[in-house]
C-alpha positions in Angstrom: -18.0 255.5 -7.3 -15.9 252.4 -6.5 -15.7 250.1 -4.2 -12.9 249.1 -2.4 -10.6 245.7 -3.3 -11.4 242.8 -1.3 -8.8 242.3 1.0 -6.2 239.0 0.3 -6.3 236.3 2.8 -3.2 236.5 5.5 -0.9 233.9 6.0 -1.7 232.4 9.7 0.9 233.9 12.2 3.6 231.6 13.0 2.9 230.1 17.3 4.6 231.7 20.0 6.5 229.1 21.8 7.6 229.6 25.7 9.4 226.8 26.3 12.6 226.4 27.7 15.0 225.4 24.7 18.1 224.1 26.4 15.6 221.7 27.1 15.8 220.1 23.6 19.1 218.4 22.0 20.6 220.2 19.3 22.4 218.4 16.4 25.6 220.0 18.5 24.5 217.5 21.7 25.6 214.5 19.8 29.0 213.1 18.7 27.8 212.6 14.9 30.1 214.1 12.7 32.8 215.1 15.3 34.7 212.5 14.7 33.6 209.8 17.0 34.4 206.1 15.7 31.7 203.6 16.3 31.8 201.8 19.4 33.4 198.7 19.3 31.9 195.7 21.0 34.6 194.9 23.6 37.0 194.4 20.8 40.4 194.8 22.9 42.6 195.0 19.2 39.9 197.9 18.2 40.4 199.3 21.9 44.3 199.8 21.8 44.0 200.8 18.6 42.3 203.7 19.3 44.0 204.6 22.4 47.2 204.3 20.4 45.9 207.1 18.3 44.6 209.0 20.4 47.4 209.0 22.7 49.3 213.1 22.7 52.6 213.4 21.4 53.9 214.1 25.1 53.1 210.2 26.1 54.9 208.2 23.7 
């Protein structure tokens, strides 16, 4: 007669979580890497600059 194999130790069940999670930011919630240019410090060249180029086609 045999006996039966010892069973192998699970891995622990990952935790439920019921949290609400739109109430956590996302990497989509922030401006990195969508093309946002640092903020100047009240740099008024920097400022028209960027308005310049940011201006549509229709308003020059």
């Amino acid at each position: 007669m045999t006996s039966a194999p010892t069973p192998e130790p699970r891995a622990p069940r990952p935790a439920l979580i019921f949290d609400d999670p739109l109430d956590r930011q996302s990497s989509d919630d922030t401006d990195r890497g969508w093309g946002e240019r640092p903020a100047s410090d009240g740099d008024a060249a920097a400022d028209l600059r960027r308005f310049l180029d940011e201006k549509p086609p229709h308003h020059l």
